[in-house]
N, C-alpha and C positions, 0 to 999 in steps of 0.2 A: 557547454556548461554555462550557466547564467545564475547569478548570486542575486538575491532579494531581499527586503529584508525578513530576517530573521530564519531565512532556509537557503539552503544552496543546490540544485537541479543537477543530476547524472545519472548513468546510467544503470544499473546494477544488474546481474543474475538473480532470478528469484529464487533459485537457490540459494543464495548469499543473506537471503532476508528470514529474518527470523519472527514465526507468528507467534510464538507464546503463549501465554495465556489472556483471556480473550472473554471482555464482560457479554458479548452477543455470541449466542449459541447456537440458532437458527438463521442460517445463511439467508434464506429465501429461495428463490425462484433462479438458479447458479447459469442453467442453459438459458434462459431469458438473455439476463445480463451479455452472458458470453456471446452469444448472439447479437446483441447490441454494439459490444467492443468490437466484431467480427467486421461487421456491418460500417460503424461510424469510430473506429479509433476511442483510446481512452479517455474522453471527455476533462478528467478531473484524475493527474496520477495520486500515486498513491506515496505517505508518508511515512516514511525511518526516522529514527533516530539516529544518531552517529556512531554506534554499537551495531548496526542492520537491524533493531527490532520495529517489527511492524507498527506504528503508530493508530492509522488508520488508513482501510481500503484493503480489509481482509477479503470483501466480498469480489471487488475488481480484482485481488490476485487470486483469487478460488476461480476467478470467470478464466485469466490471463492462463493460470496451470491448466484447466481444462479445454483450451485454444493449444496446446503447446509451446505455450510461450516460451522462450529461457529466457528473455532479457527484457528490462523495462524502464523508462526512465523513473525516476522517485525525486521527490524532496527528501531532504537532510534537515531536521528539524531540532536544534541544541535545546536545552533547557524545561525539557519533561522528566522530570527526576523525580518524581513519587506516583503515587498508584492514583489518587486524585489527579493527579495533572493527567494519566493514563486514562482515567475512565472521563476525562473532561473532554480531550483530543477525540476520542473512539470513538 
């Protein structure tokens, strides 16, 4: 685990994460991606909040669940507390 600022790095189940609701509706190209993760690891993890809700990196955990992933590291990301800060992050 490594602390930076303003996020803290571990690892979570993606079960544990919560996607919610979600201003991007069209994934893209999901086998693409997953195939990239497969290939070259996840370049750029993906962000939580300190509640487990997905911040951003719906698309990398749409690629991770369809890899069979169950675990993944994330950032811990505090102080997104309104729907602007949500769709500013996404």
């Amino acid at each position: 685990m490594s602390s930076g600022l303003g996020h803290i790095e571990l690892e979570r189940t993606l079960d544990s994460i919560n996607v919610g609701r979600r201003h991007r509706q069209d994934l893209g190209d999901i086998d693409a991606l997953a195939t990239s993760i497969d290939e070259n690891g996840v370049l750029q993890i993906i962000t939580i909040d300190p509640d487990g809700n997905l911040v951003c990196g719906q698309r990398r955990y749409a690629a991770m669940r369809k890899l069979g992933w169950k675990t993944t590291d994330v950032w811990v990301r505090p102080g997104i507390t309104d729907r602007l800060g949500e769709l500013l992050a996404e």
